[in-house]
N, C-alpha and C positions, 0 to 999 in steps of 0.2 A: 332690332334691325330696322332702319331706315326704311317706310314704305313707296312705291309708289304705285298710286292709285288709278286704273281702268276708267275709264268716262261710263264707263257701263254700269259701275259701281255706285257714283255720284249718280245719276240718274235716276237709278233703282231707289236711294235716300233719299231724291229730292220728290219725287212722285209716289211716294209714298205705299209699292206696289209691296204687291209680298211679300220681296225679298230685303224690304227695310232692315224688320229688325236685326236679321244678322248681319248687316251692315253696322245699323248702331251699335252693336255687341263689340263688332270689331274695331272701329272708332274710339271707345269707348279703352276697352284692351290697350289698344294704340298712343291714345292718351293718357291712360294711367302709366304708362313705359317711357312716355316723355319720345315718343318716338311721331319725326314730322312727314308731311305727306307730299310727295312731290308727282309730277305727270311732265310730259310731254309739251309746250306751246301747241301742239295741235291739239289738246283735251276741249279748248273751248270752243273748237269746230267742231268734235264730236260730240261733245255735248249738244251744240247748237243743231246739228241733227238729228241727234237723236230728238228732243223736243219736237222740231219739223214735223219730222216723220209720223210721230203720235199725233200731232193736232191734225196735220191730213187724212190717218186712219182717224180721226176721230175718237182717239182713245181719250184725251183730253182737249180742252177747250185753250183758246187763245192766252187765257188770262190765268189759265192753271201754267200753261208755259212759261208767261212770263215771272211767276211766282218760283217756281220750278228753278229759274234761271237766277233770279235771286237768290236761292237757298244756296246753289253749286259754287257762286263767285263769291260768297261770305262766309264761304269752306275757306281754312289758312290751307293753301295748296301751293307751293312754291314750284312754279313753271319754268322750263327750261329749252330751250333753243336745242337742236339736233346740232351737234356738231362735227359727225362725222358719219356723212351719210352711206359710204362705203360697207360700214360697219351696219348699218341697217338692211343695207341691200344684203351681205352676207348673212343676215338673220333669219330674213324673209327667206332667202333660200332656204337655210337650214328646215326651219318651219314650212317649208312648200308653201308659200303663202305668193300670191300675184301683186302682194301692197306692202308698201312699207310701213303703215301706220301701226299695226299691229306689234313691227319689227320695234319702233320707234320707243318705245314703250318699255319691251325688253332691254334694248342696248342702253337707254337710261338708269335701270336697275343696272345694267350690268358697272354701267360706269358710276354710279353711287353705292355698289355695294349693299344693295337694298332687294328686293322682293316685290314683284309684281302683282297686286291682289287682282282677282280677277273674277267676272261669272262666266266669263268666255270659258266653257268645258275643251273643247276641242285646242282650242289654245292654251289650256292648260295642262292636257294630258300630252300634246304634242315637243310642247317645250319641258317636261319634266323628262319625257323619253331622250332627252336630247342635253339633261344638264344646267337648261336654264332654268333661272329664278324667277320661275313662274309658280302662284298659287290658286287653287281655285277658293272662293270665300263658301265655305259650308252654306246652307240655305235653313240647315236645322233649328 
């Protein structure tokens, strides 16, 4: 099945935190299935925040971001435009969520037929309650 991938995911692989490896596992999985990875056009703002956010807490240094930010855009990630934002907003509801970005993400799965991997817990147990193709990526 057709992935698309959480910026929270990409992140995790490119910072090389704990939750790497079972990223790579999954990646890995992913690509032996010949299956490709798609996200949202907003992934590279969430990425781009997320690195932010770390270099201010000081989890990493400027030049670990920008390394970081290399490894996520030299990912084959094939980006897509929201096209129907309605559909988002309906998601978000469903999900009680206040953003649509989170929504964005799902309605892209839903419109590719594809599976959202994901470390977001709450977002993943909220949209399985609910029927979406959300998953959370194991950690083990």
């Amino acid at each position: 099945m057709t992935v698309v991938l959480d910026a929270n995911v990409a992140v995790a692989l490119s910072l090389v935190d704990e939750r790497a490896t079972a990223v790579e596992r999954k990646l890995a999985e992913w690509r032996n299935a010949g299956e490709p990875l798609h996200a949202p056009s907003l992934f590279r703002f969430e990425v781009a925040n997320a690195l932010t956010r770390s270099v201010v807490a000081d989890l990493i240094d400027f030049a670990d971001a920008q390394a970081a930010w290399q490894r996520i855009t030299g990912m084959p990630i094939a980006l897509h435009e929201l096209e129907d934002g309605p559909a988002a907003i309906e998601v978000a509801q469903r999900l009680q969520r206040e953003s649509a970005y989170d929504a964005a993400y799902v309605v892209l799965a839903q419109e590719l037929g594809a599976i959202l991997w994901t470390f977001d817990g709450p977002l993943a147990r909220n949209a399985s309650g609910l029927g979406l193709p959300v998953r959370l990526i194991d950690e083990e």
